[in-house]
Phi, psi and omega in degrees: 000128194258147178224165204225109196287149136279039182212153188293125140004101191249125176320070158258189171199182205280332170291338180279020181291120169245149190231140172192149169256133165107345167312138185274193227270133206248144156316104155282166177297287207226115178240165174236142178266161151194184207186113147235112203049076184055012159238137173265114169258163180204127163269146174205126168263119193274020192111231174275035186184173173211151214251105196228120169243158187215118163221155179236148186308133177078342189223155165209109168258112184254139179234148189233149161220096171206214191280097190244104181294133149096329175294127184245153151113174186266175162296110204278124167332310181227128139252086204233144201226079158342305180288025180206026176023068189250136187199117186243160187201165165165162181213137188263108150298121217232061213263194169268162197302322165314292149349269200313292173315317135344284180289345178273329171289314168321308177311271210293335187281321168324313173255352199317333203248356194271124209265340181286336200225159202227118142254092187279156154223112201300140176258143190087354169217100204295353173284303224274078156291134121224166211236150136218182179217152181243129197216114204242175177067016161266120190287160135233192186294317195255049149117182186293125182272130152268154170189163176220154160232187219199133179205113167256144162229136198261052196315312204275009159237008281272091154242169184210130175266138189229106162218136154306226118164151181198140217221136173247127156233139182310000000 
């Protein structure tokens, strides 16, 4: 679902991007609910980062990837919380302005129509994204995989922010 934010484009850039699990639920633009095989998942788009919360009879994980005041340290390459089979990952790309705008157009023609993905866009600026997609239904022995990926993208520093996530429930 391609969506158009009501709100102005703020000059941010991958570095001020923070990450925490367990935050409770941050104002959002926009969110999409979904729902599968007893799990509810909800995308929410904060602006320039996002919010994925996933509950299950008994567990609820919220992952924030955004702007966090009073949060320090950087985006992490990995993160992982093992006892909840939780697993994060991401990397910020750093191309010339072209690029980055390429690949962001790609991102929004992909998902625009995907029942699965949430695409905001900052208006006036058709570069300024952020995007996730949601990707179910792969087993492993130790149970069903939930995942997401994640796309911010930053033109006036031209960067593209990338995260993963892949959550095993028993």
């Amino acid at each position: 679902m391609l969506v158009t934010l009501d709100t102005p484009y703020a000059d941010t850039s991958a570095t001020d991007l923070r990450f925490a699990l367990g935050l409770p639920e941050q104002p959002a633009l926009h969110l999409l609910d979904l729902a599968f095989d007893g799990v509810a998942l909800t995308l929410r788009l904060l602006g320039a980062s996002h919010q994925v919360v996933l509950r299950t009879a008994g567990r609820e994980i919220t992952e924030t990837v955004a702007c966090l005041p009073g949060h320090d340290g950087d985006l992490p390459a990995v993160a992982q919380e093992p006892a909840i089979g939780y697993r994060f990952t991401s990397r910020v790309l750093r191309r010339d302005a072209g690029r980055i705008a390429d690949r962001v157009h790609r991102i929004r023609r992909d998902l625009a129509d995907d029942p699965y993905a949430l695409v905001g866009v900052f208006p006036g600026g058709p570069d300024a994204v952020t995007a996730l997609q949601v990707r179910t239904g792969d087993r492993t022995s130790a149970g069903q995989v939930i995942g997401w990926r994640t796309w911010h993208s930053y033109p006036q520093t031209a960067e593209l922010v990338e995260t993963e996530t892949e959550v095993v429930l028993p």
